[in-house]
N, C-alpha and C positions, 0 to 999 in steps of 0.2 A: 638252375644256377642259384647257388645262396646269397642269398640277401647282402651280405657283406661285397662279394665277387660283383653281382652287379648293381650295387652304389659306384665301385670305383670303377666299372665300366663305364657308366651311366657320365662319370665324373669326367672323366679321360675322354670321350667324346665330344665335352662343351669344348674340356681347355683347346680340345682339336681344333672344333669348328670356331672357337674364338681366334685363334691364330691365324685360320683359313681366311674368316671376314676381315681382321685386320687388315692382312697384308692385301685383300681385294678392295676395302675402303678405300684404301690410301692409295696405290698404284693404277687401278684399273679407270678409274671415275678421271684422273689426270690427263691417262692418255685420252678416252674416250672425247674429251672435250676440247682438248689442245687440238685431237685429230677431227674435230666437227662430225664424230660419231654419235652422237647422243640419242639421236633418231634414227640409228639404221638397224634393224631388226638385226643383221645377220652379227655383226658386231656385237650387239649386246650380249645375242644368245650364244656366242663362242666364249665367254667366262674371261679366263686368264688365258687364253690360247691367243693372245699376242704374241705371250715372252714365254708361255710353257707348254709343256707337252700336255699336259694336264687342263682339263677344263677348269678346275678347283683351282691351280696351281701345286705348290708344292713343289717337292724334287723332279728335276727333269725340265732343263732349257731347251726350248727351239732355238736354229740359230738367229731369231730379230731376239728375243729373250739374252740369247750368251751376248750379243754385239753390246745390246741395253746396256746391260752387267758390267760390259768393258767401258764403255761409254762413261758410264757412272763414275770412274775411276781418277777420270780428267774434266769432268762439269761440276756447272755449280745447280747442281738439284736435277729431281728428276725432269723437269719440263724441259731444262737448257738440253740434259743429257738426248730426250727425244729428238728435238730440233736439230742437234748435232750428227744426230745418226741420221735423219733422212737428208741431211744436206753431204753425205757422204753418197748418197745414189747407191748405197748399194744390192744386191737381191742376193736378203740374207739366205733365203729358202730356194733357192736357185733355181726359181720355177720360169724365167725371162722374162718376169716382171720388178724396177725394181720397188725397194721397201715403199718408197715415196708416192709411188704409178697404186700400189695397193693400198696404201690409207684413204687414195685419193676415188678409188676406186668400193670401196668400204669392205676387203678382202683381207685374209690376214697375211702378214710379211715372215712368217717365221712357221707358214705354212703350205709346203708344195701343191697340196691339194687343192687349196684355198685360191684360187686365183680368177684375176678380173676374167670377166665373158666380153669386154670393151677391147677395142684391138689398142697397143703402145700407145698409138701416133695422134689418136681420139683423145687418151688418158692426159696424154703429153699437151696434148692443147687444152684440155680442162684445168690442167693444174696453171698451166701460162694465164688463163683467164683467170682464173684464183690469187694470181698474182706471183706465182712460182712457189718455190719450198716454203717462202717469207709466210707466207700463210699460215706456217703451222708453227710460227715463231710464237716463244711464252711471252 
């Protein structure tokens, strides 16, 4: 490769990973803590596979990802936009758990594979002792 070819390859990689860390600064650290994930291994090590298909993120929404996006459209920020989507119940990832039961659960909501090993009704009484959805209010 000549020297020229990769400087601006070299180059085009930072701007890459600058835009990649951005958008994970800002988004990923929000939910993690709104969702009282901070300490949970699996959570952290799933990247941006909240809201993407993509561990990095980038192109390609799962559906708790596309719902967020919608979400976004009619809140005020992203933390309100979160709280708004789990008090909608719904199971973005149609896995029969829903988004609310897998935050609570520390599983991801916008991924079918990902799902609690806790049965509903265990989930459903952990979150009532949490204090219900309120819990994950900004």
């Amino acid at each position: 490769m000549k020297p020229v070819h990769f400087l601006a390859f070299v180059l085009a990689l930072a701007v890459a990973g600058t835009q990649i860390s951005s958008a994970r600064s800002t988004y990923r650290p929000i939910a993690l803590k709104q969702f009282k994930l901070e300490k949970n291994a699996a959570a952290n090590k799933a990247g941006c596979q909240f809201c993407h298909v993509n561990a990095f993120g980038g192109a390609g929404w799962n559906g708790f990802g596309q719902a967020l996006k919608d979400q976004l459209a009619s809140s005020s920020g992203v933390p309100q936009a979160l709280f708004d989507l789990l008090k909608k119940n719904a199971d973005s990832d149609k896995d029969g758990y829903s988004d609310v039961l897998e935050v609570v659960a520390g599983t991801l909501p916008g991924d079918a594979k990902s799902k609690p090993s806790a049965k509903a009704a265990d989930l459903e009484a952990k979150l009532k002792k949490m204090g219900g959805v309120s819990a994950f209010k900004p």
